[in-house]
PAZA-381416 format. One record per residue (C-alpha): residue number from 1; residue in three letters; y, x, z. Coordinates in Angstrom, 3 decimals, padded with zeros to 6 digits. Example, Ala and Ser with C-alpha at 12.3 -4.5 7.8 and 13.67 -1.06 7.14 Angstrom:
BEGIN
R|num|residu|y|x|z
R|1|ALA|-004.500|012.300|007.800 $
R|2|SER|-001.060|013.670|007.140 $
END
This chain:
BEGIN
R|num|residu|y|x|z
R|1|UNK|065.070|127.191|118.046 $
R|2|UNK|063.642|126.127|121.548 $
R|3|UNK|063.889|122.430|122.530 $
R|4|UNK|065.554|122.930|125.598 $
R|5|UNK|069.052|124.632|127.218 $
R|6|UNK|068.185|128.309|128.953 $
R|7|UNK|068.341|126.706|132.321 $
R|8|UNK|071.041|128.804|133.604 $
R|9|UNK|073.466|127.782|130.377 $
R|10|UNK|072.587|124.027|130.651 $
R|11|UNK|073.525|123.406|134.112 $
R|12|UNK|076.629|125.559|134.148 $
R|13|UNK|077.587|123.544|130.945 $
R|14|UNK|077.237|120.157|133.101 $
R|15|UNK|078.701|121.446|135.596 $
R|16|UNK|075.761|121.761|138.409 $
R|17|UNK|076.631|125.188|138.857 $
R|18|UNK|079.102|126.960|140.467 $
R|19|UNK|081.347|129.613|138.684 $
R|20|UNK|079.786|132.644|140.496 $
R|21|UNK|076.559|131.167|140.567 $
R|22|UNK|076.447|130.333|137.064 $
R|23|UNK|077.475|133.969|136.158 $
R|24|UNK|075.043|135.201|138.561 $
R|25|UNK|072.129|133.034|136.762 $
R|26|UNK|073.004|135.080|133.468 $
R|27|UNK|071.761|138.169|134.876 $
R|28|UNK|067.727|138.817|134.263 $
R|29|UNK|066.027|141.977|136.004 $
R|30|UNK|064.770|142.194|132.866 $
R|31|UNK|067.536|143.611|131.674 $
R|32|UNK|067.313|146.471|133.199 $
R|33|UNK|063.719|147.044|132.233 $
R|34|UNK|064.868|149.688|129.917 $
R|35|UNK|066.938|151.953|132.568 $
R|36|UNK|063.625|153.299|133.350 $
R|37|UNK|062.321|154.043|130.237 $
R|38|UNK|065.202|156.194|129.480 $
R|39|UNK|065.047|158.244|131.712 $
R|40|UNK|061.210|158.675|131.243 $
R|41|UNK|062.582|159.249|127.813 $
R|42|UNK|065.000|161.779|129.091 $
R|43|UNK|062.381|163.366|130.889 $
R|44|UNK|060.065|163.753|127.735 $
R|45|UNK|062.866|164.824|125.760 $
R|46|UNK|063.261|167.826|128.197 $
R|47|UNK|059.704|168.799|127.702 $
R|48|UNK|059.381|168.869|124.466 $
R|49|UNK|062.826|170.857|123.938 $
R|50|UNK|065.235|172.669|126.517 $
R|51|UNK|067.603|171.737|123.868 $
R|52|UNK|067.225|168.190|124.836 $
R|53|UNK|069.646|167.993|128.231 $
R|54|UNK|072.532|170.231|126.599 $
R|55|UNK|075.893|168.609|126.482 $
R|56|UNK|076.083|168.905|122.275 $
R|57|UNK|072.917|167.321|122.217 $
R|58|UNK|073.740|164.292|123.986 $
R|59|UNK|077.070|163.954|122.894 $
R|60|UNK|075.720|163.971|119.392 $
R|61|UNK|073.474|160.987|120.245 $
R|62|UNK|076.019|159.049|121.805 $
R|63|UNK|077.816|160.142|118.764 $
R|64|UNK|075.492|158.645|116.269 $
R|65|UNK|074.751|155.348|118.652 $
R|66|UNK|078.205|154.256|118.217 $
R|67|UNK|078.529|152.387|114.647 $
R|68|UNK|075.081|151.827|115.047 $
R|69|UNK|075.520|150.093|118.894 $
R|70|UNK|078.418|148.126|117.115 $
R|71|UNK|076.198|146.548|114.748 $
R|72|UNK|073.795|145.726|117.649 $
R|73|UNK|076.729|144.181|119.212 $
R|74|UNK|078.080|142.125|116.198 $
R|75|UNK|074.148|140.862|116.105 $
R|76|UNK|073.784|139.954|119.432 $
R|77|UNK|076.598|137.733|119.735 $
R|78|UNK|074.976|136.061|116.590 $
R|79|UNK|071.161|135.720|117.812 $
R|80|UNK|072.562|134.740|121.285 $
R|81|UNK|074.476|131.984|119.579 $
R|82|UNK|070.690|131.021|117.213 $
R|83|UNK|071.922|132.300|114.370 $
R|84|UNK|071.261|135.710|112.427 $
R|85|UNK|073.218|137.653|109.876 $
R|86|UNK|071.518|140.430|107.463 $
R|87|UNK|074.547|141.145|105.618 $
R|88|UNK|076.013|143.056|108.782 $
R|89|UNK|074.093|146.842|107.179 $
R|90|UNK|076.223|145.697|103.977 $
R|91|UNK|079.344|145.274|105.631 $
R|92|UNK|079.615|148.632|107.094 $
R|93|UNK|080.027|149.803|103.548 $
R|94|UNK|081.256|147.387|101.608 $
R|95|UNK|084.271|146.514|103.890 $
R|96|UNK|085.703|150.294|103.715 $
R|97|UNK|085.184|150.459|100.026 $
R|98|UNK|086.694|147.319|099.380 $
R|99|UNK|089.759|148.876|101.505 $
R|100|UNK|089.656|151.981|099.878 $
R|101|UNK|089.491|150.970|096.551 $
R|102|UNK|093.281|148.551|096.998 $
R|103|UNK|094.992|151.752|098.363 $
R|104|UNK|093.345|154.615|097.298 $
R|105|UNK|094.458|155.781|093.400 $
R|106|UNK|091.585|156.837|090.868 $
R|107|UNK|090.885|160.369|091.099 $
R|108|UNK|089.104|161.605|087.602 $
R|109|UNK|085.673|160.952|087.476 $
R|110|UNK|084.982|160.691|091.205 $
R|111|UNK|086.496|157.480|092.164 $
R|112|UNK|088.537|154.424|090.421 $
R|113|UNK|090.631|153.210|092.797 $
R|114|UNK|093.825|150.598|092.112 $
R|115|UNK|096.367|152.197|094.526 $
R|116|UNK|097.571|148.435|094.940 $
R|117|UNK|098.789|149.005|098.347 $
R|118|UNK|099.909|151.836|101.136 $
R|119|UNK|097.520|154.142|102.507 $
R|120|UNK|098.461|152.408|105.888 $
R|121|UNK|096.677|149.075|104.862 $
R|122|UNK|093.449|150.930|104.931 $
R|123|UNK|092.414|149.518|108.060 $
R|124|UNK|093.805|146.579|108.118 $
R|125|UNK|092.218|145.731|104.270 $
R|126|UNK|089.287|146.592|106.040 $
R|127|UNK|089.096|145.065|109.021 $
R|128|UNK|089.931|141.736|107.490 $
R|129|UNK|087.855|142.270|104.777 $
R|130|UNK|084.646|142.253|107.426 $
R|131|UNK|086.298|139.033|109.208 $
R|132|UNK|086.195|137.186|105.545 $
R|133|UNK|082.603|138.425|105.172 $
R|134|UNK|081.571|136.598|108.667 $
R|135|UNK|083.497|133.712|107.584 $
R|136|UNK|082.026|132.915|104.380 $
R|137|UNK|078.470|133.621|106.295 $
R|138|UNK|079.749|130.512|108.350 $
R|139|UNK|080.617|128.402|105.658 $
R|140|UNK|077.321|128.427|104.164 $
R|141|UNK|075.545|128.072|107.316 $
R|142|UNK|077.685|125.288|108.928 $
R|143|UNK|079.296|123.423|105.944 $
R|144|UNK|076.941|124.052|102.936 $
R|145|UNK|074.333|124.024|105.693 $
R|146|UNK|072.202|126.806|103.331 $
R|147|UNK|069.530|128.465|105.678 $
R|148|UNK|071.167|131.220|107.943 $
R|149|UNK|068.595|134.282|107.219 $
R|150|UNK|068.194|133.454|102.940 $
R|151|UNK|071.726|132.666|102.831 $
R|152|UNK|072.667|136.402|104.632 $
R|153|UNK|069.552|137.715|102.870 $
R|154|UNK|071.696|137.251|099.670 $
R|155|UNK|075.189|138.403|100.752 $
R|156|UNK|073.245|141.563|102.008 $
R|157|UNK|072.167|142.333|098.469 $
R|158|UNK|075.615|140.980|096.625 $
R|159|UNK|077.617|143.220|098.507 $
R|160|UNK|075.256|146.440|097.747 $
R|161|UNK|075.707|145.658|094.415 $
R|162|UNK|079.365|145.092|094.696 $
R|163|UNK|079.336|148.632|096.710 $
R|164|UNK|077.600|149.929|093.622 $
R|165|UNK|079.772|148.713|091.394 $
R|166|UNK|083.350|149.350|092.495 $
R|167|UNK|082.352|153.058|093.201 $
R|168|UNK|079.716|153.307|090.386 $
R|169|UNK|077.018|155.031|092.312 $
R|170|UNK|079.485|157.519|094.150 $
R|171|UNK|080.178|158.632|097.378 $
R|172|UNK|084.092|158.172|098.357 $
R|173|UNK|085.018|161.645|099.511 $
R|174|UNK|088.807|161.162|100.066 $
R|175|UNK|089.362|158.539|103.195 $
R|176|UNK|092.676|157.769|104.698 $
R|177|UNK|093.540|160.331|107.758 $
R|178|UNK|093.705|157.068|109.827 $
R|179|UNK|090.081|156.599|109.101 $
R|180|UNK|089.422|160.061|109.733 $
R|181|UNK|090.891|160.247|113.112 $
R|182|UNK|088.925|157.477|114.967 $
R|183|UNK|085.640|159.005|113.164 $
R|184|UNK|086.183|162.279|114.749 $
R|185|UNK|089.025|162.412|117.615 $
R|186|UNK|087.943|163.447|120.826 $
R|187|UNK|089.084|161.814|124.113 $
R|188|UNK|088.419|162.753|127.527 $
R|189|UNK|085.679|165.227|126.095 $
R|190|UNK|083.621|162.731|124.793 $
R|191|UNK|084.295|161.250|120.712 $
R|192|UNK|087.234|158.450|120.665 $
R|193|UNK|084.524|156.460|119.022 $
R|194|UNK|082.366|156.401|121.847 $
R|195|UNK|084.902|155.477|124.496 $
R|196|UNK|086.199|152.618|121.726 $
R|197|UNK|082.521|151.173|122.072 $
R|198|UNK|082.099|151.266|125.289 $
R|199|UNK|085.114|149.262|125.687 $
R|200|UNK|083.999|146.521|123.277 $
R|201|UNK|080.655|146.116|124.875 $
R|202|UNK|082.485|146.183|128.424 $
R|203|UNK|085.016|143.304|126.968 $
R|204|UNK|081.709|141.593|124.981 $
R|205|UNK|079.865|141.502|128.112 $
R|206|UNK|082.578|140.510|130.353 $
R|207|UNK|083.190|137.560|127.433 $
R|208|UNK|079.425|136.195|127.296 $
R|209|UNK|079.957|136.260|132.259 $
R|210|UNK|083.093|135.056|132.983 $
R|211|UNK|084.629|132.803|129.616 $
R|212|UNK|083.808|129.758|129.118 $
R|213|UNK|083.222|129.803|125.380 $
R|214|UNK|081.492|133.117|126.351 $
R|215|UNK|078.981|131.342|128.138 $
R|216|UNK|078.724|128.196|125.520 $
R|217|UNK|077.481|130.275|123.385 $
R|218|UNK|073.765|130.093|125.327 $
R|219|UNK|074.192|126.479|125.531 $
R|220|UNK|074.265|126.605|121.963 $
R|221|UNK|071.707|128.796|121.384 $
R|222|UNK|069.348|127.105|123.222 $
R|223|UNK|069.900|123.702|122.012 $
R|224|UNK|072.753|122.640|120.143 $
R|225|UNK|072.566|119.140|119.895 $
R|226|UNK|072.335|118.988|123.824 $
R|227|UNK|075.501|121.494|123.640 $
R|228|UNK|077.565|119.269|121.378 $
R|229|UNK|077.056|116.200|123.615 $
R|230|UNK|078.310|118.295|126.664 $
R|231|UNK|080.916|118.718|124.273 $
R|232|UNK|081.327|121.792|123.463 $
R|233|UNK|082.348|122.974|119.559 $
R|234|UNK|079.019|123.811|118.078 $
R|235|UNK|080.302|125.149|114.952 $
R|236|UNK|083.925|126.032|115.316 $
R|237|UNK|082.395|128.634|118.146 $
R|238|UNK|079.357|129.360|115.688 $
R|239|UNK|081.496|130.061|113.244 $
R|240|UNK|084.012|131.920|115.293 $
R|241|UNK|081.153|134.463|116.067 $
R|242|UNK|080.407|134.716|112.918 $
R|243|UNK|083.479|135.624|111.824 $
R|244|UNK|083.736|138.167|115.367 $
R|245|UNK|080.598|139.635|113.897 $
R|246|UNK|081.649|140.378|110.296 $
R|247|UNK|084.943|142.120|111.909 $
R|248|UNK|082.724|144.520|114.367 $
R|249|UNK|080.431|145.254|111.138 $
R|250|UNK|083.898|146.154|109.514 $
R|251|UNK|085.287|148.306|112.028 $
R|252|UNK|081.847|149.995|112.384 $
R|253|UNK|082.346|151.115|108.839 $
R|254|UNK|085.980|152.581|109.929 $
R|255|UNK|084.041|154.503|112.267 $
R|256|UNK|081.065|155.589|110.539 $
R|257|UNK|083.625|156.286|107.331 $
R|258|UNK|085.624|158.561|109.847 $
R|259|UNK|082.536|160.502|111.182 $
R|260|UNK|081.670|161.394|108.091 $
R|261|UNK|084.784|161.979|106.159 $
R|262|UNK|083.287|159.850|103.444 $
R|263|UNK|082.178|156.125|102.039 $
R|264|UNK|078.496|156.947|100.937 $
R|265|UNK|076.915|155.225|098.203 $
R|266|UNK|074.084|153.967|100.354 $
R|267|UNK|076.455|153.416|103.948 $
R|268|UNK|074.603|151.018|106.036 $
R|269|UNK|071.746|150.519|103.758 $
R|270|UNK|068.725|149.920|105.762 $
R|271|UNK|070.481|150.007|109.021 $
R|272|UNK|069.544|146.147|109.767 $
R|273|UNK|066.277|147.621|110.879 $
R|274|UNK|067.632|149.278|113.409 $
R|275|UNK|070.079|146.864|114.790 $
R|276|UNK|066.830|144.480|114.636 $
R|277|UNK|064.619|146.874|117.118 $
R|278|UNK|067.372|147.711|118.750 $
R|279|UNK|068.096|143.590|120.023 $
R|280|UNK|064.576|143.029|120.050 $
R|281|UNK|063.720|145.797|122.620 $
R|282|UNK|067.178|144.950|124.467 $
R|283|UNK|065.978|141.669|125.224 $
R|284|UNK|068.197|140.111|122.507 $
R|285|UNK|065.817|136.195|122.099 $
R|286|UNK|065.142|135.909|118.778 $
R|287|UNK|065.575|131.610|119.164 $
R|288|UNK|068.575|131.706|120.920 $
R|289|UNK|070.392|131.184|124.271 $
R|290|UNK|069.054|134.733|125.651 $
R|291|UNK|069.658|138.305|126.513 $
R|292|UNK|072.861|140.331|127.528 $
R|293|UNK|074.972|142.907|125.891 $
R|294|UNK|073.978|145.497|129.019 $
R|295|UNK|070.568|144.521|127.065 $
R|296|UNK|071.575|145.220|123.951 $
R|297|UNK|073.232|148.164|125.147 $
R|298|UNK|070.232|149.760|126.573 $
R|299|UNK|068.236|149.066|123.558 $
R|300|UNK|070.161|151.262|121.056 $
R|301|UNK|070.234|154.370|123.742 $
R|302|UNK|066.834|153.975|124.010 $
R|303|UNK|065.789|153.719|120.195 $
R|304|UNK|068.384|156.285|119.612 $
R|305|UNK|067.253|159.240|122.088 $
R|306|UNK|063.032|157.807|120.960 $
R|307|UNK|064.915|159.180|116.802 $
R|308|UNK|066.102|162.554|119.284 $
R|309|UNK|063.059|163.462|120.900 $
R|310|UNK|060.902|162.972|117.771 $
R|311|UNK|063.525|165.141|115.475 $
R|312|UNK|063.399|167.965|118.469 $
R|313|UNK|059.817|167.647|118.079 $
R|314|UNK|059.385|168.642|114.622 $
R|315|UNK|057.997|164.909|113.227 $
R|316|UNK|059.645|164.190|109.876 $
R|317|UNK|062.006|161.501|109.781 $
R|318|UNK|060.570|159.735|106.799 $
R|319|UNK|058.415|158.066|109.846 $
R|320|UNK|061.585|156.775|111.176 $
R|321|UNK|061.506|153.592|109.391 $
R|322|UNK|057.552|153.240|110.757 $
R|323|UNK|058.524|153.377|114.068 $
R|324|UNK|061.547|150.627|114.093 $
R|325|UNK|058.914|148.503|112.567 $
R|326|UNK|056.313|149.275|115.058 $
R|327|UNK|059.318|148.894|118.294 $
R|328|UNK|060.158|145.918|117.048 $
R|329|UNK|056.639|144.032|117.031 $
R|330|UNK|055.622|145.582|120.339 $
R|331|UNK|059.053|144.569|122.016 $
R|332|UNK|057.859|141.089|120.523 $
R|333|UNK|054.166|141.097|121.746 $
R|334|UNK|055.944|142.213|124.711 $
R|335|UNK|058.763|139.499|125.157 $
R|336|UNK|055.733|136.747|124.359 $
R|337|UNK|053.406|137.536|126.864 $
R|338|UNK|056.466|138.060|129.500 $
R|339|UNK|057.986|134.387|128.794 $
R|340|UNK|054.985|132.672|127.817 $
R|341|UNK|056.785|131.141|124.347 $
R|342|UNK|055.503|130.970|121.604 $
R|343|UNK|056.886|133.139|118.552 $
R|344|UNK|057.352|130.929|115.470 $
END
């Protein structure tokens, strides 16, 4: 965690700043340094397959960006605030299992379910199943005080094995039809999932410019200690994004269960890479107190349509995983040399 407020955080939170100004001061050309390279991407993507530019193609990226761009979101919040959850790739499947498994009644040898509850509480079981998730994450953080990354480290691999366990290994292949339709309606042309995260990032973003607890949240990240004497909440807002991040990990499941028509037996697992290279490159500060969701944003189209263009080309995705790892320690060579910090 840096020793000081990100200037623009620490004087709005004292009150040196004006509204407009202070909003203003949140906004980094570097934020945009991505625009560029994806449309260079766009551009390569074109060359290497006519394919590329076709309206399925690109509506099957967007397609696939959106319960990953949700994580990204859920994490950014977090790592904005100085904190940093693991357990988010977990989430995604544990929260629609745990769901499924209360309303859902066992069917043979495919699935044991308890058929506790209406088909109808689905979504709701699940959606506050991901908000308990993000809450317990807080209380070992901010009352236990256990160390953030071990302590989400550990719920990450308690809740694969709890996946594991409650559907023994199988893949869920009967999901609610309200699960179903936000996975795979169409609005306007485009999937109802992408226009549903498009709206979250454009109510996320507006949060983090023009709220006050929106904007606390760098203050915090940057230095807490000077953010609790300027009075603001350190851990009731910590923990409240916490919480906001288990629930987007949550609905992401909904979604990614409704794409698919199915709760895999491995949903989510090593997706934390990807949300990782996907802040990193978006200009998501690994310390705290910086980057934007427009950022964040950016960085999932552009790791998303880098996975396109290679799959068009022919190179075998087991390299996948090679090349998050490789984004994410360039973006950080990258992000060093451009601030001048130093990367503990």
């Amino acid at each position: 965690m840096t020793d000081t407020i990100r200037p623009a955080a620490a004087e709005e939170t004292r009150g040196q700043l004006s509204p407009v100004r202070a909003r203003l001061a949140l906004i980094r050309w570097s934020d945009f340094s991505l625009v560029p390279v994806i449309l260079v991407l766009m551009v390569i993507g074109f060359i290497v397959s006519p394919v590329f530019l076709t309206s399925q193609n690109l509506i099957n990226v967007i397609q696939q960006s959106s319960e990953l761009s949700l994580l990204v979101l859920a994490q950014a919040f977090i790592l904005i605030c100085g904190r940093m959850d693991l357990s988010l790739e977990s989430t995604i499947g544990i929260a629609p299992v745990i769901a499924l498994w209360l309303v859902l009644p066992s069917s043979g040898d495919r699935f044991t379910g308890l058929g506790l509850l209406p088909t109808w509480m689905a979504i709701p079981l699940c959606l506050l199943a991901g908000l308990a998730i993000g809450a317990f994450n807080g209380f070992l953080m901010l009352k236990l005080r256990v160390n953030g990354f071990i302590a989400t480290l550990g719920m990450l691999m308690m809740l694969r094995g709890l996946h594991i366990g409650i559907t023994e290994g199988k893949s869920i292949i009967e999901v609610p039809s309200s699960f179903s339709y936000l996975g795979r309606a169409s609005w306007l042309g485009a999937p109802a999932a992408v226009w549903i995260c498009l709206a979250l990032f454009a109510v996320g973003g507006a949060a983090l410019a023009w709220t006050r607890h929106g904007r606390s949240l760098y203050a915090i990240g940057g230095n807490p200690e000077a953010a609790r004497a300027a009075g603001i909440r350190v851990d009731r807002v910590t923990w409240i994004v916490l919480a906001i991040g288990g629930l987007l990990a949550a609905f992401a499941g909904i979604l990614y269960t409704g794409h698919y028509g199915s709760v895999g037996a491995a949903q989510g697992k090593d997706m934390i890479f990807q949300v990782m290279a996907a802040a990193v490159i978006g200009g998501i500060g690994l310390k705290g107190g910086r980057g934007t969701i427009f950022g964040a944003l950016t960085g999932v189209l552009a790791l998303q349509l880098v996975v396109n263009v290679m799959t068009l080309a022919g190179v075998p995705g087991q390299w996948e995983t090679f090349l998050n790892g490789a984004i994410i320690i360039i973006a950080l060579i990258a992000s060093r040399f451009a601030s001048g910090e130093e990367q503990d």
